[in-house]
C-alpha positions as CSV (number, residue, x, y, z in Angstrom):
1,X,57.3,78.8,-60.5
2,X,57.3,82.5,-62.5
3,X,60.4,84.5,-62.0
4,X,60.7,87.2,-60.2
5,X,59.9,90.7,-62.1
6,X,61.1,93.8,-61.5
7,X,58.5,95.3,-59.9
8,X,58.6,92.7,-57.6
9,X,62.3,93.4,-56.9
10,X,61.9,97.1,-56.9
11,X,58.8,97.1,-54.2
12,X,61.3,94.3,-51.9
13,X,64.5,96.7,-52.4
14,X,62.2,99.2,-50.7
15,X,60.7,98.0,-48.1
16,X,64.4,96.1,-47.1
17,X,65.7,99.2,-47.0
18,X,62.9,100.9,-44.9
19,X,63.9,98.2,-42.4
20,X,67.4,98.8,-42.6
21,X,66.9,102.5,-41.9
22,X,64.5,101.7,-38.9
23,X,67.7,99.6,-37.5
24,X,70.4,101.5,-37.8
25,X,68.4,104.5,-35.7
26,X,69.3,101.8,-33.0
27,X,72.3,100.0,-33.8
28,X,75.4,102.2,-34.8
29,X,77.6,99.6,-36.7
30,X,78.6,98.1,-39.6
31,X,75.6,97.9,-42.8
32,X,77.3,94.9,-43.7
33,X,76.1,93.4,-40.8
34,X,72.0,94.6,-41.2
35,X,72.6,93.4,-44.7
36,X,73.9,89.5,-43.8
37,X,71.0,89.6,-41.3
38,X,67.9,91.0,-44.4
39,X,69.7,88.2,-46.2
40,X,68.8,85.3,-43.5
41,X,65.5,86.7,-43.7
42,X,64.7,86.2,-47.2
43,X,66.4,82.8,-47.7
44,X,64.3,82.0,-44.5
45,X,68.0,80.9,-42.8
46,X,69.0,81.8,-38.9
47,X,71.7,83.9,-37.6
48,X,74.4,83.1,-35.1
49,X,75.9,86.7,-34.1
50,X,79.0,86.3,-32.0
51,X,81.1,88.8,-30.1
52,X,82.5,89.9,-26.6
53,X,80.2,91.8,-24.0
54,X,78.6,95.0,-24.6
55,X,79.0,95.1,-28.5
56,X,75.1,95.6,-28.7
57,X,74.2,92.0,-29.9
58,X,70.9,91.6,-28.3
59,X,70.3,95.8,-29.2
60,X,70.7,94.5,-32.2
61,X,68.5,91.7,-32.8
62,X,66.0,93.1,-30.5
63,X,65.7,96.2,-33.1
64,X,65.8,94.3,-36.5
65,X,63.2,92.1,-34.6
66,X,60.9,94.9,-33.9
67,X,61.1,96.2,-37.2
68,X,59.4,92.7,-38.5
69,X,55.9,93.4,-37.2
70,X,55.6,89.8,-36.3
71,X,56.0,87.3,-33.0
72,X,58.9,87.7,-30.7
73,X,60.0,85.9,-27.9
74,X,63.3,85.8,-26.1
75,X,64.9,83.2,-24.5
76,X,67.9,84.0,-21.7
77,X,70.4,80.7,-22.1
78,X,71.5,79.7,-18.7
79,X,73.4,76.8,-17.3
80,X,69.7,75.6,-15.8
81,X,67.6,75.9,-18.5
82,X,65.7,72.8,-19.4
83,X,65.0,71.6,-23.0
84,X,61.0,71.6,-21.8
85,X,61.5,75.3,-21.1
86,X,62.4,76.4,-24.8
87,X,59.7,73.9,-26.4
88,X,57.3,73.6,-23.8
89,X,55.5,70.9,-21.6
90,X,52.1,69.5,-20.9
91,X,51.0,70.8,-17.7
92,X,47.8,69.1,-15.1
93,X,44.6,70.9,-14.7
94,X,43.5,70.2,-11.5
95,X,39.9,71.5,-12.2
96,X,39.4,69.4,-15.4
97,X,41.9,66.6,-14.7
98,X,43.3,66.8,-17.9
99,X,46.8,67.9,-19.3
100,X,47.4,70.8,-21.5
101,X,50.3,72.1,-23.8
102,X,51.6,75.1,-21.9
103,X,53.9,76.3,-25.2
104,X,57.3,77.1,-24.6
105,X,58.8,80.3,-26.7
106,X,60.3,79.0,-29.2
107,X,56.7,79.5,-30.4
108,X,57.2,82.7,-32.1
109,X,57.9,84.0,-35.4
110,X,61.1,85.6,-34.5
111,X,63.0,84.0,-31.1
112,X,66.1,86.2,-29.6
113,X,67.9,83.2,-28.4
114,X,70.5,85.8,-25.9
115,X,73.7,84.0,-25.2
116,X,73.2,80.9,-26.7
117,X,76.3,78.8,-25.6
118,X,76.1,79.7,-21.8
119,X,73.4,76.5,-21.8
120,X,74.9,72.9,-22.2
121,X,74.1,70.8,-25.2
122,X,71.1,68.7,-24.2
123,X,69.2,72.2,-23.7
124,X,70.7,73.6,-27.3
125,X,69.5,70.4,-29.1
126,X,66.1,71.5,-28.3
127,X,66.6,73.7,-31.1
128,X,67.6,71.6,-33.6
129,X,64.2,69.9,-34.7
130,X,62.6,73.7,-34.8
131,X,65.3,75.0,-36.8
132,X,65.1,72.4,-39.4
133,X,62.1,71.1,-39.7
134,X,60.0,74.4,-38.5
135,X,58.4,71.9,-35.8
136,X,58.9,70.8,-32.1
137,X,57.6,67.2,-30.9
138,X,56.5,67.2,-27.4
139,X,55.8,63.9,-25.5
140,X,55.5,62.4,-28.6
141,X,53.0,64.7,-30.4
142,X,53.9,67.4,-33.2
143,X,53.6,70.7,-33.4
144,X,54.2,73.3,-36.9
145,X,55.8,76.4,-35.1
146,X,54.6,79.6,-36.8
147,X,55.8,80.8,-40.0
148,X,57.7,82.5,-41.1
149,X,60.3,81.3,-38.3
150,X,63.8,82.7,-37.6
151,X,66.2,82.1,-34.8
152,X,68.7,85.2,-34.2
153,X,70.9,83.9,-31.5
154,X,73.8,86.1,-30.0
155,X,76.8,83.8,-28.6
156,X,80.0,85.1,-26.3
157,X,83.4,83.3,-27.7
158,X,84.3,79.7,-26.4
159,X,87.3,81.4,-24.3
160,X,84.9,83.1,-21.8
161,X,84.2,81.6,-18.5
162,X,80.7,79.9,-18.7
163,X,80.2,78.9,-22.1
164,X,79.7,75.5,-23.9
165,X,80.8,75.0,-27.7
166,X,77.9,74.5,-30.1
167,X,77.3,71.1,-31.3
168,X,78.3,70.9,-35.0
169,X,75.0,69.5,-35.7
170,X,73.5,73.0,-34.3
171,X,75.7,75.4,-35.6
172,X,75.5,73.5,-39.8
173,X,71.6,75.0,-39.1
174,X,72.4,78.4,-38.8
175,X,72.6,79.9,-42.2
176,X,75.0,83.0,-41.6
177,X,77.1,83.6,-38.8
178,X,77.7,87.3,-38.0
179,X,80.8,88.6,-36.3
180,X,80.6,91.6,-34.3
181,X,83.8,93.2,-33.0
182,X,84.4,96.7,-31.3
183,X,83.1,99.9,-33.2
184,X,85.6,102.3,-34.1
185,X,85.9,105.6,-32.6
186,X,83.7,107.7,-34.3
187,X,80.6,105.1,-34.7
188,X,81.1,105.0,-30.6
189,X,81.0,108.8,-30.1
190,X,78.0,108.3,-32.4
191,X,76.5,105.6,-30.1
192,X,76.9,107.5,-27.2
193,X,74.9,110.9,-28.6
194,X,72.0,108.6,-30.2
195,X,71.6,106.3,-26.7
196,X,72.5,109.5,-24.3
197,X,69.0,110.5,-23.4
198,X,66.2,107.9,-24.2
199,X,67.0,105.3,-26.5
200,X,65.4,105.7,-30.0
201,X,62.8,103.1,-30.7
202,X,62.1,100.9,-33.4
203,X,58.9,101.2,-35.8
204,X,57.9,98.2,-37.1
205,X,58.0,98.9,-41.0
206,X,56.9,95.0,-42.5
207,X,54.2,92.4,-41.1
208,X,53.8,89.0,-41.5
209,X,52.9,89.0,-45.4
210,X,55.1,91.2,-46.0
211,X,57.8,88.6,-45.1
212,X,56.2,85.9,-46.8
213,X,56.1,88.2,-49.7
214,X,59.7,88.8,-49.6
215,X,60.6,85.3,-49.2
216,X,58.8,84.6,-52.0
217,X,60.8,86.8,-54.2
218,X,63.5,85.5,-53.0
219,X,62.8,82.3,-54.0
220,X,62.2,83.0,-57.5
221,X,65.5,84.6,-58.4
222,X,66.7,83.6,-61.6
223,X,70.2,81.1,-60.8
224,X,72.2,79.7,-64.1
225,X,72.9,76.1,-64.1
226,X,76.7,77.4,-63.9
227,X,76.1,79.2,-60.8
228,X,75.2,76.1,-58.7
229,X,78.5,74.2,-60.2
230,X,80.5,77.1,-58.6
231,X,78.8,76.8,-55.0
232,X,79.5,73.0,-55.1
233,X,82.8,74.0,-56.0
234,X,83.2,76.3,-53.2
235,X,82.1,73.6,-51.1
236,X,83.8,70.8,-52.6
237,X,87.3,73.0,-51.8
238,X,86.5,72.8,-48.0
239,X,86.1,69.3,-48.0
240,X,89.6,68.6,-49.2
241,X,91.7,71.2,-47.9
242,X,94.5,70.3,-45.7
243,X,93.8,72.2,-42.5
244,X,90.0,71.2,-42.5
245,X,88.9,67.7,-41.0
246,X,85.1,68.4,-42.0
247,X,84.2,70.6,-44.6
248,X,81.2,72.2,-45.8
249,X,78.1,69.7,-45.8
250,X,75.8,69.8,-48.6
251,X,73.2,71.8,-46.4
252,X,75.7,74.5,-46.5
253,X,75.8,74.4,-50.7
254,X,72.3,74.9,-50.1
255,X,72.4,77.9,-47.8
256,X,75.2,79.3,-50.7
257,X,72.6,79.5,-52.9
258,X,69.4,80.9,-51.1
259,X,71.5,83.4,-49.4
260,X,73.1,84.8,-52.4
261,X,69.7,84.7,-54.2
262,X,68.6,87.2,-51.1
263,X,71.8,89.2,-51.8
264,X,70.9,89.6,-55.3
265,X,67.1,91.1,-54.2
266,X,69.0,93.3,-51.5
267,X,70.9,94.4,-54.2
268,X,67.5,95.0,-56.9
269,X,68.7,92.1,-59.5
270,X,66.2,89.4,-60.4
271,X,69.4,87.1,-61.1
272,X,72.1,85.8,-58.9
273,X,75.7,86.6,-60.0
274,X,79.1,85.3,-59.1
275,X,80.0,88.1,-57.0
276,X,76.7,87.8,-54.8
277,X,78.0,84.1,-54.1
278,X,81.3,85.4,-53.4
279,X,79.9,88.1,-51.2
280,X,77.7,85.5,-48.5
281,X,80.4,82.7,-48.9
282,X,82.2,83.8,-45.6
283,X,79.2,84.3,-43.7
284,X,77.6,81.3,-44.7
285,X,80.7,78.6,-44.8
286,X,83.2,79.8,-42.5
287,X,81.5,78.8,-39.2
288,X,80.1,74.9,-40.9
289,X,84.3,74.4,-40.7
290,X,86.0,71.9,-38.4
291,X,89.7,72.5,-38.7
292,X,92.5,70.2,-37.6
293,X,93.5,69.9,-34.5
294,X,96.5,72.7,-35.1
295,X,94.8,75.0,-36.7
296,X,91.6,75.1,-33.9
297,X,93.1,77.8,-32.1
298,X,93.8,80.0,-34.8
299,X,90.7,82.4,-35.2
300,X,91.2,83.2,-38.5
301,X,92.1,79.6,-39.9
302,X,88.7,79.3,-40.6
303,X,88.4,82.5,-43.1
304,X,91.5,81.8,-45.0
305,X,90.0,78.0,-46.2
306,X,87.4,80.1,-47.5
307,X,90.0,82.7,-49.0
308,X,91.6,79.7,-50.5
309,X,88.2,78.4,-52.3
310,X,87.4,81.5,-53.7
311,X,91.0,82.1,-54.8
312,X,91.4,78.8,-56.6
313,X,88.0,78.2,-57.5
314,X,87.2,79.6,-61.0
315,X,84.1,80.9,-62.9
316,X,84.9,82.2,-66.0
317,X,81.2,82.2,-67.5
318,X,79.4,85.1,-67.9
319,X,76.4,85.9,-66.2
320,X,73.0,85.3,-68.4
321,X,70.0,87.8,-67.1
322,X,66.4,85.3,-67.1
């Protein structure tokens, strides 16, 4: 597979960053955030956002949606929502006799899975095959969901009333996960001006080439053989640390490694670079953690193993541009 050039690089810096403009007309937050997001979208990863009520979530991934110029389809968790309705079910024709796939919509480039952990666990497995393996089966037969295919899903802390944990299994699929906490004062007076009239709306600045294109960029970014013995480092840390009972999986070494190849297009480098692993390694290992019993209930427990990897975890090699 050719590298990435740099025309290639330039031409994907600027159309990410057309998209990022088109957001933040809509979302008044942190860029980090729009930036962790672009990143799950080239390294063709998901994105678990999670946060309390009202701090814009679903405006969010409703506008970077809309700015994809592909598919989208939303699906409202609720306590009574049925694995069939996310995939999909075959249905009886009266007139012919015959049964039919009535597709559920999880068949859609994009799917704004809203408050993901307000359904129990059978209906979130039904997102498990699709996430993986970019298929759902359905009475036994198989169907390729359409590509590209990326699950943004917004989730309300465990502590609320009316929400289940995710499985494990479920949340080691989603690439990054994506805090969202209150805005500080002047983004909020900000927010309240751009939303006071009619809300701005989002122009779709890519289509679905486009993000094949990207993704293919992405792909080809130049990483050193040193590079990948630091991210099983990283990952190796978790797995022995003292507070953690299961560490990083090797899915999530993985993930370290297409998302900081994204970070390194975002940033207009054809190479990956120790600071663009450091930079994702939060985002994409924090959330794959299951601490010890006594250190569950500590929020931040979870970011300090990850502190602690990247603290004691060395590379002292300098980077090599292909």
């Amino acid at each position: 597979m050719l590298a990435a050039n740099a025309d290639e690089i330039t031409s994907a810096k600027e159309r990410l960053t057309a998209l990022r403009n088109e957001v933040t007309r809509v979302y008044i937050g942190s860029p980090r955030t729009i930036d962790l997001m672009l990143t799950a979208l080239l390294a063709q990863g998901h994105v678990l956002l999670e946060g309390v009520p009202g701090v814009a979530k679903t405006t969010l991934v409703k506008a970077f949606a809309a700015g994809l110029g592909a598919s989208v389809r939303r699906i409202q968790f609720t306590p009574d929502l049925l694995p069939a309705d996310i995939t999909g079910t075959y249905v009886l024709s009266p007139r012919e006799g015959t049964f039919t796939l009535r597709p559920g919509p999880i068949f859609a480039n994009i799917v704004l899975a809203d408050e993901i952990n307000r359904a129990p666990a059978k209906t979130q497995s039904a997102l498990l095959e699709a996430m993986q393996e970019r298929q759902v089966t359905i009475e036994g037969d198989r169907f390729e969901l359409p590509a590209p295919f990326m699950v943004l899903a917004t989730q309300n802390p465990i502590d609320l009333e009316g929400t289940y944990p995710l499985p494990e299994a479920q949340i080691d699929r989603f690439l990054v996960r994506v805090p969202l906490s209150y805005p500080s004062s002047k983004d909020e007076v900000l927010m309240l001006r751009t939303h006071n009239a009619e809300p701005p709306k989002v122009t779709a600045t890519l289509n679905v080439p486009d993000l094949h294109t990207l993704q293919s960029v992405a792909r080809r970014i130049h990483v050193e053989d040193d590079l990948y013995e630091y991210a099983v480092g990283l990952a190796a840390h978790t797995r022995t640390h003292a507070r953690v009972m299961l560490g990083a999986s090797p899915r999530a070494t993985l993930g370290l490694v297409q998302a900081s190849k994204a970070a390194a297009v975002i940033a207009g480098r054809h190479y990956v670079t120790p600071d663009d692993i450091r930079g994702v390694a939060h985002a994409v290992l924090s959330h794959r953690l299951v601490m010890v019993p006594e250190a569950e209930g500590d929020p931040k427990a979870r970011d300090a193993v990850v502190d602690d990897a990247l603290h004691r975890v060395g590379y002292r090699r300098q980077v090599r541009p292909a």
